[in-house]
C-alpha positions as CSV (number, residue, x, y, z in Angstrom):
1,X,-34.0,-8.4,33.9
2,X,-34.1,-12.2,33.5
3,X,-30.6,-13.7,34.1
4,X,-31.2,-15.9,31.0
5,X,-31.6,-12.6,28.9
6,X,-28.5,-12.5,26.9
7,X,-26.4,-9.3,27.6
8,X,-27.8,-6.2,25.6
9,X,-25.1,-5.2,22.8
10,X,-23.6,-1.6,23.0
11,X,-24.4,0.9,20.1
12,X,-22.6,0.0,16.7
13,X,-20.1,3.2,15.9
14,X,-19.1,3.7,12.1
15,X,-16.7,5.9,10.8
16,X,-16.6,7.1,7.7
17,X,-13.7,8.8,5.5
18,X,-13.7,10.3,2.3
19,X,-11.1,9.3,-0.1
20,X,-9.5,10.8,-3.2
21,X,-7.5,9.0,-5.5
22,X,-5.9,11.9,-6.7
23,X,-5.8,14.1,-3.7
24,X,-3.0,16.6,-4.9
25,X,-3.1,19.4,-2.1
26,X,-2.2,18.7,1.2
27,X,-5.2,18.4,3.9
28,X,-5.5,22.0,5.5
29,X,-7.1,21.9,9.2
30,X,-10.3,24.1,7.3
31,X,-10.8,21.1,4.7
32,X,-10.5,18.6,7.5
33,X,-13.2,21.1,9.4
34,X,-15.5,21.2,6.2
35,X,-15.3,17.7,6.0
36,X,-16.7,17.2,9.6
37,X,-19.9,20.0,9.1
38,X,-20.2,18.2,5.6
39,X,-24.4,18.9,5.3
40,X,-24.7,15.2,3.8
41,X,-21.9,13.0,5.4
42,X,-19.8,14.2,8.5
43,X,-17.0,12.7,7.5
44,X,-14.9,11.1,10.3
45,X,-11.6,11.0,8.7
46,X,-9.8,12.0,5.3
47,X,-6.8,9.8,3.2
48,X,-3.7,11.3,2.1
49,X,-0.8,10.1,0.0
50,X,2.3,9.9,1.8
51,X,4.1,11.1,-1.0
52,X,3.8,13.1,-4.2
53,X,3.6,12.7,-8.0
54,X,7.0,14.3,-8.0
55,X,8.4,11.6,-5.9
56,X,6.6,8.7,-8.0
57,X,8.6,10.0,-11.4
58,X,11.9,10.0,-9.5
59,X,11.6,6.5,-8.7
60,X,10.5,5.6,-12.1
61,X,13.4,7.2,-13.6
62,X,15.5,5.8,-11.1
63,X,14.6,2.2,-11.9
64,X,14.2,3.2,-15.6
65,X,17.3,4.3,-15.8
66,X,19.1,1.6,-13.8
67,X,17.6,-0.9,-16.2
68,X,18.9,0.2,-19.1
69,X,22.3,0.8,-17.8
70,X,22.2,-3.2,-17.0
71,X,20.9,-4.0,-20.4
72,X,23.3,-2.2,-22.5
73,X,26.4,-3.5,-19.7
74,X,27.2,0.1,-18.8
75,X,26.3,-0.9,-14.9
76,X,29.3,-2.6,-14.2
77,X,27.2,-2.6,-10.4
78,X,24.3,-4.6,-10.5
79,X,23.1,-3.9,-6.7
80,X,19.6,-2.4,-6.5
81,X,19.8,1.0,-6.9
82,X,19.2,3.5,-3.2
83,X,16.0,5.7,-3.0
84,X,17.4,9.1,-1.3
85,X,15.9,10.5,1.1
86,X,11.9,12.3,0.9
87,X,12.8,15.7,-0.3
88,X,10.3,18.8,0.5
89,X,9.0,18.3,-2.7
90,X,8.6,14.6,-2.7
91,X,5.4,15.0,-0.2
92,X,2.6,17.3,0.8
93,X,2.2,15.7,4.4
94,X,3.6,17.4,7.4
95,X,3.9,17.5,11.6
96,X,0.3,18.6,12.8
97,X,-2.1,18.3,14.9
98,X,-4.6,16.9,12.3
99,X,-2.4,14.3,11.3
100,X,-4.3,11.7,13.9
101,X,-7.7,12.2,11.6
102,X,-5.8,11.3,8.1
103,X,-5.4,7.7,6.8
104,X,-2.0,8.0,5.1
105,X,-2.2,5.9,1.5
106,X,1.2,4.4,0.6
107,X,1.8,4.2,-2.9
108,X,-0.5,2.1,-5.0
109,X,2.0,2.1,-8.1
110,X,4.3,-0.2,-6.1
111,X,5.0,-4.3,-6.4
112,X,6.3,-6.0,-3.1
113,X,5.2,-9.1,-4.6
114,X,7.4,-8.7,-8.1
115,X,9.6,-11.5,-8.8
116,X,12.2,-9.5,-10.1
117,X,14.5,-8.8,-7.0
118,X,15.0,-4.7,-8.7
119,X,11.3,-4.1,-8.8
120,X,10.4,-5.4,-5.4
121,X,13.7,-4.2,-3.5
122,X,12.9,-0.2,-4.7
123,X,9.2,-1.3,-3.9
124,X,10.4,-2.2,-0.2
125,X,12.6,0.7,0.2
126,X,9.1,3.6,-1.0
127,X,7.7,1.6,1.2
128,X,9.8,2.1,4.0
129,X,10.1,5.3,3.8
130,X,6.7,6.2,3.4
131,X,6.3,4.2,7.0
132,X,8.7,6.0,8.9
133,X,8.1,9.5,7.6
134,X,4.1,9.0,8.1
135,X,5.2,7.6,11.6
136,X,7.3,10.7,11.6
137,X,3.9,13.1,11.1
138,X,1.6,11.1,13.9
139,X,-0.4,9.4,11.4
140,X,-1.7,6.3,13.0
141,X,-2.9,4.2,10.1
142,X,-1.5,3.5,6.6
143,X,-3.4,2.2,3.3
144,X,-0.7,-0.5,2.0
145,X,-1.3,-1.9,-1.5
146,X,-2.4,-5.4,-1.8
147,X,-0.3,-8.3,-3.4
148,X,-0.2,-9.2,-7.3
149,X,-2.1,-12.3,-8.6
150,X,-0.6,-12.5,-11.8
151,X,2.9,-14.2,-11.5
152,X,1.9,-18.0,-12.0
153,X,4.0,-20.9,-10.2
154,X,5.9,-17.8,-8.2
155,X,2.5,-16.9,-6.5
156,X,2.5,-17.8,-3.1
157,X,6.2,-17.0,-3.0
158,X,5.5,-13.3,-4.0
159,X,2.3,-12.9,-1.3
160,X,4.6,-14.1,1.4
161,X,7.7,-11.9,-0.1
162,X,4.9,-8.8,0.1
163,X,4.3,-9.8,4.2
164,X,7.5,-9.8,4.5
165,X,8.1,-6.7,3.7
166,X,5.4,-5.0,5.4
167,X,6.9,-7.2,8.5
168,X,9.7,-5.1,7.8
169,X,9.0,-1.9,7.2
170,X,6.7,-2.1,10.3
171,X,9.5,-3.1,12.0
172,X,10.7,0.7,12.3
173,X,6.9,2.6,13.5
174,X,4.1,1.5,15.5
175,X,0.7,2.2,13.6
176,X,-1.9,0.5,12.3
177,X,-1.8,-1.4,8.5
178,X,-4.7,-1.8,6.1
179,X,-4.0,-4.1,3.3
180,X,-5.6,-3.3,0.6
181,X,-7.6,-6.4,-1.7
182,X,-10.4,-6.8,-3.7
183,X,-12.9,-8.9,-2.7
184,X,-12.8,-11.1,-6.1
185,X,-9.3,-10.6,-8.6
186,X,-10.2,-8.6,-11.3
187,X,-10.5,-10.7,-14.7
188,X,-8.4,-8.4,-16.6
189,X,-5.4,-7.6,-14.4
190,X,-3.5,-4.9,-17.1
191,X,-6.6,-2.4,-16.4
192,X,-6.3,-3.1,-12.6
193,X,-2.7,-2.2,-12.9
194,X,-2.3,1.8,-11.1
195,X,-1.0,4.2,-13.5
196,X,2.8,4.4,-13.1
197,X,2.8,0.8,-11.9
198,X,6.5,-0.5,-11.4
199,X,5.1,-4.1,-12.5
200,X,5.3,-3.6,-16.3
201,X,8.8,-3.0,-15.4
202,X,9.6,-6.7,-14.3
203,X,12.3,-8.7,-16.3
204,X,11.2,-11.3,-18.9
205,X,13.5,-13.6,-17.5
206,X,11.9,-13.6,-13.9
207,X,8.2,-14.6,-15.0
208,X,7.7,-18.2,-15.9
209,X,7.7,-18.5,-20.2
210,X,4.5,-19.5,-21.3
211,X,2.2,-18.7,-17.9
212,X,-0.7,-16.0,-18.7
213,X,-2.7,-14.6,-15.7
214,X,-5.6,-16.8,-15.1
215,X,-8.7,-15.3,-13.6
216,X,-8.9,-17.0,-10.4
217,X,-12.1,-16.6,-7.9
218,X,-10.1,-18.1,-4.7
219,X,-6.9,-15.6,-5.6
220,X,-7.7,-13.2,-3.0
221,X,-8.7,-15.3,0.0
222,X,-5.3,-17.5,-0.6
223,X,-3.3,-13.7,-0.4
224,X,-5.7,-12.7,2.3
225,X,-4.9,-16.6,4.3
226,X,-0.8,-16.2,4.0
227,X,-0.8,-12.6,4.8
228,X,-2.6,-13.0,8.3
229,X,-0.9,-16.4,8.9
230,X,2.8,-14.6,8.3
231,X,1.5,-11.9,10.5
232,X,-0.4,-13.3,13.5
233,X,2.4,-13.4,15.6
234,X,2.7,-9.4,15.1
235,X,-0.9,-8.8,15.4
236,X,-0.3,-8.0,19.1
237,X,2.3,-5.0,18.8
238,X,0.8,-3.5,15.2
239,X,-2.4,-3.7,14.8
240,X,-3.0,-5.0,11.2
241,X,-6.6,-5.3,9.2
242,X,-7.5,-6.6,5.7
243,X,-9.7,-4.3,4.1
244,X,-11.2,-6.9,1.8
245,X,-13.4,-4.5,-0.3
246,X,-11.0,-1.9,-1.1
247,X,-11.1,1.9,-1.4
248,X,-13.5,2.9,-3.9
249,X,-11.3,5.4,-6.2
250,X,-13.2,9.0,-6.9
């Protein structure tokens, strides 16, 4: 070989997983195994949600309910409500040895970003616990909701207040994060929102009177730029990826 020849580049490896939005029955070792001998697509991988449908309604009543208590002045407390511990019933995922093929999915209804400190606080604390329990189970990487790019002037404040708390909540496990974005901000951001989202739920009085979402085409790289500046001093002991196209939802 000529030593000008530039060095040959090794084989390119892709992996490819197979994702359910709505994947309500925990992942069995036989559907991971008919996943891999799929005739079409041996699937590498599989995504689970950390937690359950069960668990998304007892946070909504939770913060449903704690709202109205401060609107009608029967919540003398005005602290954040707590999240109690995951319950058996509050997720499907478990121990096992499979756990190391599964990309856990944290909760796409939550709002790290919200600018009202009730929203984002119980956003932080699902999150948190989705970490440590998935942590908990040996799964090594976790699907984690972009920012919002909808709350005008309080923008940039809210993408740094979402790496923040994925700072945090990291701050407890070792595994690798996937931040979920789109590669362009959807023009209508109310049909973007997940079902059950906790952002309709955000005070009048925290979002700036008069500011309507504007459609705008540099939205995501600006999240994408303060995320990975926030967290390029961490890169080193959690591995951390933008997954700028997102997870197509089936």
């Amino acid at each position: 070989m000529d030593s000008t020849d530039p060095p040959s580049e090794g084989p390119v490896y892709y992996y490819i997983g197979q994702h359910e939005s709505r994947r309500d029955l925990p992942v069995t070792p036989d559907l991971l195994r008919q996943a891999h001998d799929c005739n079409s697509v041996k699937y590498n991988m599989l995504t689970t949600p950390i937690t359950s449908p069960l668990f998304h309604s007892r946070v909504l009543a939770l913060l449903s309910t704690h709202l109205s208590d401060l609107k009608e002045g029967n919540n003398t407390n005005a602290e954040t409500p707590i999240i109690s511990s995951l319950s058996p019933t509050d997720t499907a995922v478990t121990p096992g040895e499979i756990n190391s093929q599964l990309v856990g999915y944290a909760s796409p209804w939550i709002d790290l970003s919200s600018p009202d400190p009730v929203v984002c606080h119980l956003s932080r604390q699902v999150l948190e616990l989705e970490i440590s329990y998935a942590a908990f189970c040996g799964l090594r990487i976790v699907v984690i909701p972009g920012p919002k790019l909808l709350y005008g002037n309080a923008y940039s404040e809210g993408v740094a207040q979402h790496a923040y708390a994925i700072q945090e909540a990291l701050a407890i496990s070792q595994m690798q994060v996937l931040v979920q974005l789109p590669m362009m901000e959807p023009p209508d951001q109310d049909t973007a929102e997940a079902e059950g989202s906790l952002t309709p739920f955000t005070r009048p009085e925290y979002i700036e009177e008069g500011v309507k979402p504007k459609h705008d085409l540099m939205g995501t790289w600006d999240a994408w730029h303060i995320i990975r500046t926030r967290y390029q001093s961490h890169a080193t002991r959690h591995p951390f990826t933008l997954n700028p196209d997102g997870i197509p939802n089936l």
